[in-house]
Wavefront OBJ file of the C-alpha trace (Angstrom):
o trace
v 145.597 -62.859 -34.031
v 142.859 -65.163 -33.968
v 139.214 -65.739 -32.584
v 139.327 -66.836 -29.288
v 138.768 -70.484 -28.507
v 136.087 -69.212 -25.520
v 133.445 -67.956 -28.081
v 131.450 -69.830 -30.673
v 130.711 -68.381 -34.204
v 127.554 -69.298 -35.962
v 126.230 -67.505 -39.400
v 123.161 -67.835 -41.206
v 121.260 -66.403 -44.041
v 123.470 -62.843 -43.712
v 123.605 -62.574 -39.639
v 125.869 -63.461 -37.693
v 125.961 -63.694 -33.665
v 128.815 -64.896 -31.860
v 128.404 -66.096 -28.621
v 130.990 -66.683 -25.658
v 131.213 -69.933 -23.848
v 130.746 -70.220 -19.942
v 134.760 -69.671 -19.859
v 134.358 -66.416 -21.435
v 134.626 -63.373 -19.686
v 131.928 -61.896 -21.636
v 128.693 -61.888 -20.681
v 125.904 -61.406 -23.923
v 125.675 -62.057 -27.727
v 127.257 -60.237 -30.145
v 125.147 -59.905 -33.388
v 126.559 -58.714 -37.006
v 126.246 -58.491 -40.282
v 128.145 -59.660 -43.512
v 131.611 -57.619 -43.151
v 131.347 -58.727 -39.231
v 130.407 -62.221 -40.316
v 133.425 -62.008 -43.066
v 135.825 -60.538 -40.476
v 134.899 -63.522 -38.035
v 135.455 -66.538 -40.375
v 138.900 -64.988 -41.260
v 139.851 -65.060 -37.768
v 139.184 -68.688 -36.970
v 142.312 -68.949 -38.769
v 145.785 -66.841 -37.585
v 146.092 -64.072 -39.528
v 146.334 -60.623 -39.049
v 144.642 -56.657 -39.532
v 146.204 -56.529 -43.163
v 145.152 -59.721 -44.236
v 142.193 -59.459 -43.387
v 141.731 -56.012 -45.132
v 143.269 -57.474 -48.101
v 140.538 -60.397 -48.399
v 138.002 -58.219 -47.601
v 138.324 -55.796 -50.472
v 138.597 -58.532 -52.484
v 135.142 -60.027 -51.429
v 133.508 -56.662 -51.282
v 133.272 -54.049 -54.089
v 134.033 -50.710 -51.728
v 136.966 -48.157 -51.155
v 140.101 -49.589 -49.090
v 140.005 -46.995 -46.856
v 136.197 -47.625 -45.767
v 137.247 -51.775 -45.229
v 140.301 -50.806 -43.669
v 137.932 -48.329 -41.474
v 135.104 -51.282 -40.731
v 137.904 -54.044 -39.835
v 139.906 -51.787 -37.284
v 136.678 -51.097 -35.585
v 135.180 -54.489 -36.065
v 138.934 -55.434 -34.681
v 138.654 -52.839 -31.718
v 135.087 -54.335 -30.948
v 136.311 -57.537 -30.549
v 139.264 -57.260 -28.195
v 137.435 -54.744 -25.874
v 135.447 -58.216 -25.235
v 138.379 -60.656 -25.088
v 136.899 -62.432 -28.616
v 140.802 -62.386 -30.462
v 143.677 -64.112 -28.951
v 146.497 -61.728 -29.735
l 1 2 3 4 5 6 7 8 9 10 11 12 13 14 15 16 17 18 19 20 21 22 23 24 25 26 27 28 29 30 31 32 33 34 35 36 37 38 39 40 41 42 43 44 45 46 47 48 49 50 51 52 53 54 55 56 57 58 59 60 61 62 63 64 65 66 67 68 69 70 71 72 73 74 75 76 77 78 79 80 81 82 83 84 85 86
């Protein structure tokens, strides 16, 4: 999987809003914080749900089964508005 082409990331100081281009289907901003930010730059890259867990515990200092928890719904978020090319 991978971030679709159609939407452009941008983070700064913590937040992060990603924002679909006029080819997008989706219509608004999406706005997140650091695991969403962290999840989003691993996905401008192929890669996949256990990677990404996998990097993420190593960057954060929490439970696997709470970053496993915040990527499938970060994950889920995401495709509901076409953002990941599958």
């Amino acid at each position: 999987m991978k971030l679709n082409k159609d939407f452009i990331l941008h983070i700064a100081d913590g937040e992060t809003v990603l924002v679909p281009t006029g080819k997008a289907k989706f219509s608004g901003v999406v706005r997140g914080n650091k695991t969403l930010g962290a999840v989003l730059e691993l996905l401008r890259d192929e890669t996949t749900e256990v990677k990404i867990v996998s990097a993420m515990k190593a960057r954060f200092d929490a439970p696997e089964e709470i970053i496993s928890r915040d990527v499938k719904k970060a994950l889920e978020g995401l495709r509901k508005i076409g953002a990941i090319d599958e």
